[in-house]
N, C-alpha and C positions, 0 to 999 in steps of 0.2 A: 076610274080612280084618279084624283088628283094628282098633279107630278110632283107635291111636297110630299103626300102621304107614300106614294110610289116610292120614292126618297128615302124617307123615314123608316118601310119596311125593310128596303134594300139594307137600311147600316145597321140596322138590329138582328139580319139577318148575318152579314158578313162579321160584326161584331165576337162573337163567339170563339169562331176560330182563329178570328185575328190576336186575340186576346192569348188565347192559348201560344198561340204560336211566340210569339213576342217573350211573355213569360219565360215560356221553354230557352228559344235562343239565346236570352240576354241574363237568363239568370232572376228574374226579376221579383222580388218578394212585397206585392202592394199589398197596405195595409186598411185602407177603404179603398170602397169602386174607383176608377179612374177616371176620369174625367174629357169628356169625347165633346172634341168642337169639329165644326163642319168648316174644311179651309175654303176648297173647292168644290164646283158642283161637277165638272166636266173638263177633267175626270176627273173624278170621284177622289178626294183627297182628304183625310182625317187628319186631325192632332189626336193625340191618345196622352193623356199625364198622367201616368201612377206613380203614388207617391209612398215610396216607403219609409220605414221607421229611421225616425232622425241618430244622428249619433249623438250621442250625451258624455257626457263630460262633469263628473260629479268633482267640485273646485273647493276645497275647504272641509270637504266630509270626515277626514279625519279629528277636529277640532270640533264638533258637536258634542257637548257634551249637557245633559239638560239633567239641571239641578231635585231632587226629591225632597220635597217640606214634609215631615211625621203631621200626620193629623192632628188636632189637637180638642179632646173633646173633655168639658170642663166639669165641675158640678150644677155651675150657671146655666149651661145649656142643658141639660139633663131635669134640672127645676125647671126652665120653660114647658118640656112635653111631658111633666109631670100634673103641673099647671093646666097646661092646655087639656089631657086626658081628663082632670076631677071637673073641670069646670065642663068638659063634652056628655059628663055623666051624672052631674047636677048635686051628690055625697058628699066640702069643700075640703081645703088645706087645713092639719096635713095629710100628707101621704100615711096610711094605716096599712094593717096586716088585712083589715077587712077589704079595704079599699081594691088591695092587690087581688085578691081571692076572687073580686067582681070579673077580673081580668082574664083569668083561671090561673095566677102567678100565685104560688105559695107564701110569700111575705113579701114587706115593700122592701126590703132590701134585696132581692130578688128580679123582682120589678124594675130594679134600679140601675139595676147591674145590665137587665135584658135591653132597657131603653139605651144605656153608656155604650154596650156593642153594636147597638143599632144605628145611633150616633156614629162611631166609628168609622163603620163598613161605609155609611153613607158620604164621610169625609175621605174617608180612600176612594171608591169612587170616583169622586170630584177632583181628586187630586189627578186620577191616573187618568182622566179626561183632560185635564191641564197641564200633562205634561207629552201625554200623545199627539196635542195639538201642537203644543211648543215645535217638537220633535218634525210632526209634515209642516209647520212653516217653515223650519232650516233646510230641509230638506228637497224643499221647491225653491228656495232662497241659494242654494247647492248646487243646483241642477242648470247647467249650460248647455244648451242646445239653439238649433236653429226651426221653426218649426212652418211648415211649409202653410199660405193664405190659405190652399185646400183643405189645409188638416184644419186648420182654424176654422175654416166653413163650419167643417161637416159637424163637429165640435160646437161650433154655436146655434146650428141648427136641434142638437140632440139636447141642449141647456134649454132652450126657447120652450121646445116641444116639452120639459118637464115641467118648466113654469107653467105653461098653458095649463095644464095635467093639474097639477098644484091647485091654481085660482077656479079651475072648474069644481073641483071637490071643495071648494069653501064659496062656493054658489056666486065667483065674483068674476068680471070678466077684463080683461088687462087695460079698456079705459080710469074704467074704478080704482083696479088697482095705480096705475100710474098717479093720477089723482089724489089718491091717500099717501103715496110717496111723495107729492108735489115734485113732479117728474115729467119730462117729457119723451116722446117719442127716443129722439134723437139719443139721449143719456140714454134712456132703456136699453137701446142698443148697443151703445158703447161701453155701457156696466156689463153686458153679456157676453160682449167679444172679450173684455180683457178676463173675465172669469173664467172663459174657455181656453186664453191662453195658461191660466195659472193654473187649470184642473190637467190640463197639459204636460204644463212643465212635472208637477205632482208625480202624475201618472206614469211618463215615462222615467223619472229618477228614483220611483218605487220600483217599476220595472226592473231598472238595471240595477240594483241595491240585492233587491228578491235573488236574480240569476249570477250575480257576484258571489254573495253569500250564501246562496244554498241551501235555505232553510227547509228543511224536506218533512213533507206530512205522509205521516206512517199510513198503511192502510187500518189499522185498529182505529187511527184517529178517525179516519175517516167512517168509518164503520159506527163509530160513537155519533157524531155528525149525523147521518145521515138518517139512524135509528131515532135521533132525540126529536127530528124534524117530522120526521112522518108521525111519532108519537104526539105531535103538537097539531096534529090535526084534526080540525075540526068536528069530522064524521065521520063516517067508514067510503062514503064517496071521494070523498077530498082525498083520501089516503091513496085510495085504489089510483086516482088521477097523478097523485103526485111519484108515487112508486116507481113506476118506469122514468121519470125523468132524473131519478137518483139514482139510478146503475151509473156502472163503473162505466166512463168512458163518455157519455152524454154531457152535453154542454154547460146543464147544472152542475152537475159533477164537477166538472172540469172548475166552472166557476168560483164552486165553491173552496174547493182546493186551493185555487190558486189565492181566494182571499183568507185563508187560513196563513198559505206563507207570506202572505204580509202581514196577518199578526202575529204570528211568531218572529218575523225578520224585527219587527217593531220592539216586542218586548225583549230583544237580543240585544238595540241599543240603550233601550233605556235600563235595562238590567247590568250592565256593562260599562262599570265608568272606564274612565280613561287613566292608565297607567299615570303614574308619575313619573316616571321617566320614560319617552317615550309612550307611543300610542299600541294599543293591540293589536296581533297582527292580523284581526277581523276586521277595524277600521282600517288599516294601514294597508292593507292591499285596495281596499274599496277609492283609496283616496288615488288610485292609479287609472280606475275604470274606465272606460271609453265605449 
C-alpha cells in the first residue's frame, strides 16, 4: 500500500472520533461537513473548519410593508375568451343561450359570469405571486449577516449540480447552453456564486423570521398535507413507496413542515399591514432579531 493511500486511510479512520470529540468539547453545532486540510504529514496534523450558522441581523424588517392592487377584471377581457372559445368551436359572435349549452353552461349569461370568476382567481393569483416575490426580495435585502467562503462553496456547488440536472432534462448540455446565453465560462460562474450568496442570504433571514415568529403547523394540517399527497399519487406502487417517508418525524415530514411555516410566516406579513402609528408588535419584535 502506498504511503498517500496509507495516509488517507489513517485520517478517515481517526476522522470520526476526532469529530465527535471536538463537537462534544467545544459545543459546536456545524452545519455542513467541515472541511479537513492536511497541515502536516509527520506528525500527523489536521486543520478541521466547521462552519456553523451565521448570525443574522434582520435591519429595516419592521418597515416592509408590500402594497395589495384588487384585480381587476373587465367586460373587455371576458369578450376576449368569449371570442377566443366561438371561434375554438367554429358556431361565431354573438355569444347565445345555444352557444353556452355547447359548454354544458345553462345560458350565456352564466357562461359569462363562470368565465369573469375565472378571470378573477387567475388575477389573484398573479397578484399573490407578485407580492410574495416583492416580500422575499425585502427580505433578503433585510437580511445581514456574514457568510462564510465554505458556505458559499457548498452552496454553489448544490446551484451548479441543479443547473446541470435542469439542461440534462432539456436534452442540452452547458456548452449550448452558455452559447445561447452568449455567456462565458468565467460569467457562468460568477452568476452562480452570487446567486448562492442571495439564495443564502434568503434562506437564513426566512430562517430567523420562521423561529422569531412562530408560526406553528397544527398536526390536522399536517395530517391534511400529507393525506392530499399520497392521494396524488400516481398508482398504488408510488403510494406504498411514498408512505413511510410521510410518518411523523422523517425528513419529508420534517421538510415539509417546515415549508409550510414559511408559508404561513409569509401570508402573516403580507396579511398584516402596518399600524399607523407605530408598527405591530409581530414586526416590531422581529425588527430586534439576531
Amino acid at each position: 500500500m502506498g504511503t498517500d493511500r496509507l495516509l488517507e486511510e489513517t485520517i478517515h479512520t481517526l476522522l470520526p472520533d476526532a469529530f465527535r470529540g471536538l463537537l462534544e468539547t467545544h459545543g459546536i453545532k456545524p452545519i455542513i461537513h467541515p472541511k479537513v486540510e492536511l497541515q502536516v504529514r509527520d506528525p500527523l496534523t489536521l486543520r478541521i473548519t466547521f462552519i456553523e450558522r451565521p448570525t443574522v441581523t434582520l435591519k429595516g424588517i419592521e418597515n416592509i410593508r408590500i402594497e395589495k392592487k384588487e384585480p381587476k377584471v373587465d367586460a373587455k377581457g371576458v369578450d376576449r375568451v368569449v371570442e377566443a372559445l366561438l371561434k375554438q368551436e367554429g358556431v361565431t359572435p354573438p355569444l347565445t343561450d345555444d352557444h353556452a349549452k355547447k359548454f354544458g353552461i345553462a345560458n350565456a349569461q352564466k357562461l359569462r359570469e363562470q368565465i369573469e370568476q375565472q378571470l378573477r382567481r387567475e388575477e389573484e393569483t398573479i397578484e399573490k405571486q407578485r407580492r410574495e416575490q416583492l416580500l422575499l426580495d425585502q427580505i433578503r435585502e433585510a437580511t445581514v449577516l456574514e457568510l462564510a467562503p465554505e458556505l458559499i462553496d457548498e452552496e454553489e456547488r448544490s446551484l451548479r449540480s441543479e443547473v446541470l440536472k435542469e439542461l440534462e432534462r432539456a436534452n442540452l448540455t452547458l456548452q449550448d447552453f452558455l452559447k445561447q446565453q452568449g455567456k462565458g465560462h468565467e460569467a457562468f460562474q460568477k452568476e452562480l456564486r452570487e446567486r448562492a450568496t442571495q439564495r443564502l442570504r434568503l434562506r437564513f433571514g426566512l430562517q430567523t423570521l420562521v423561529e422569531k415568529g412562530e408560526p406553528e403547523i397544527t398536526d390536522e394540517e399536517m395530517t391534511k398535507l400529507t393525506h392530499a399527497l399520497l392521494a396524488s399519487a400516481s398508482s398504488p406502487e408510488e403510494r406504498a413507496k411514498l408512505e413511510p417517508r410521510l410518518q411523523r418525524g422523517s425528513d419529508l415530514y420534517e421538510q415539509l413542515k417546515w415549508r409550510q411555516r414559511v408559508n404561513k410566516m409569509i401570508d402573516q406579513m403580507l396579511e398584516r399591514p402596518l399600524a399607523r402609528e407605530g408598527h405591530s408588535p409581530f414586526l416590531r419584535d422581529l425588527a430586534t432579531t439576531r
